[in-house]
C-alpha positions, 0 to 999 in steps of 0.5 A: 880818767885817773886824777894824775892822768887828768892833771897831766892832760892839763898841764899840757894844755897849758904848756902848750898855750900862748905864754906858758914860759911862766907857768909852775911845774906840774909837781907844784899844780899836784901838791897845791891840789893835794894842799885843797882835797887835805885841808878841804879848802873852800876859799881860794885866792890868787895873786896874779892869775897870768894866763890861768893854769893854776886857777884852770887846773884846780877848777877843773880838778875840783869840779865836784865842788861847785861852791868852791870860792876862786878869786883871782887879781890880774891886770895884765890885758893880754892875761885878761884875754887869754882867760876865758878860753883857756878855762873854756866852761869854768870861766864862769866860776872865776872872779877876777879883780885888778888888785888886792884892795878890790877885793871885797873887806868881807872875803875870807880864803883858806887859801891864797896863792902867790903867782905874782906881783901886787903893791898891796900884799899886807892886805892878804892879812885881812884876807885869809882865814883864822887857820889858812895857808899861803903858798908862794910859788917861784922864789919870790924872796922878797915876798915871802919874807914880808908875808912871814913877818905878817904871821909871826906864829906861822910855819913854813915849808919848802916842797921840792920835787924828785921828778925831772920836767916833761918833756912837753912842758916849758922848761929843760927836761934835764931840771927838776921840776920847780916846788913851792913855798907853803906858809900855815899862817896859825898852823892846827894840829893837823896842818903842823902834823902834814907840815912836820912830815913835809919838813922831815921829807924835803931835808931826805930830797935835798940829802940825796937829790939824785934817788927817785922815791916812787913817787909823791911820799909826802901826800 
């Protein structure tokens, strides 16, 4: 099976589970896969799990990489519930805590992903690696904000889609499917070269948001 067939197939399974009305665009689960396979993510932590789809989409697009490191932090008891069988045979490579300070202070992730609320978001400064990437998904202004204030030499990015929703997925298919928020915390050569291209891209989608490009041009 092709990676964007199963990544389709995927994010229909959970549109269609028992509270989906929140989860990201397809386009967002795509580009934070894409975001792992470049960067060769080892370490993944996010912040509030919800009913899993982006842990359950990238543990399953990365079942080639069994050593790969996913934390999670939810304390919502219906989450919690929903977990185990919507991640069905890799819910076992998921560790979950109630919160940030849980977390043990040795723990370093190359990526932490930003899904929901948590009181203790300044811990993710202890959390993530030397050259990591935050990627925040939804507007979460006020959060994106107090994370780039922790990480002034960071570079930041707005990914957007050209793409419309599908029709199976919970939001209007007359919309374009939701992008995210990508911060490099202490950018190398190669993340500033992808974050140029990707600022060079997304300015090209807001300048003309009607024209379809054939398909992801900032892979």
């Amino acid at each position: 099976m092709k990676k964007n067939e199963q990544l389709s197939n995927l994010y229909r399974f959970f549109c269609e589970a028992e509270g989906s009305q929140h989860i990201a665009s397809e386009y967002a689960f795509d580009k934070i896969n894409g975001l792992v396979k470049k960067f060769q993510v080892k370490g993944i932590l996010e912040v509030g799990l919800g009913i899993g789809s982006i842990s359950g989409i990238l543990l399953a697009l990365n079942r080639n990489k069994p050593d790969l490191d996913y934390v999670g932090t939810e304390e919502n008891d219906f989450c919690l519930n929903a977990l185990a069988g919507n991640l069905k045979e890799d819910y076992s490579r998921l560790r979950i805590y109630s919160d940030l300070i849980e977390i043990p202070a040795n723990k370093e992730f190359d990526l932490i992903i930003i899904d929901g609320k948590d009181q203790n978001l300044q811990a993710v400064k202890a959390l993530i690696s030397k050259n990591g990437i935050l990627v925040i998904e939804g507007d979460r202004m006020q959060q994106q904000n107090s994370l780039q204030q922790l990480f002034p030499d960071h570079k930041y990015t707005h990914s957007i889609s050209l793409k419309k929703n599908k029709e199976y997925s919970p939001f209007p298919a007359e919309n374009w499917q939701g992008g995210i928020k990508i911060i490099f915390v202490n950018p190398t050569m190669k993340q500033l070269f992808w974050w140029f291209k990707e600022k060079y891209f997304t300015k090209i989608k807001y300048q003309y948001p009607g024209r379809y490009m054939g398909g992801d041009v900032t892979k």
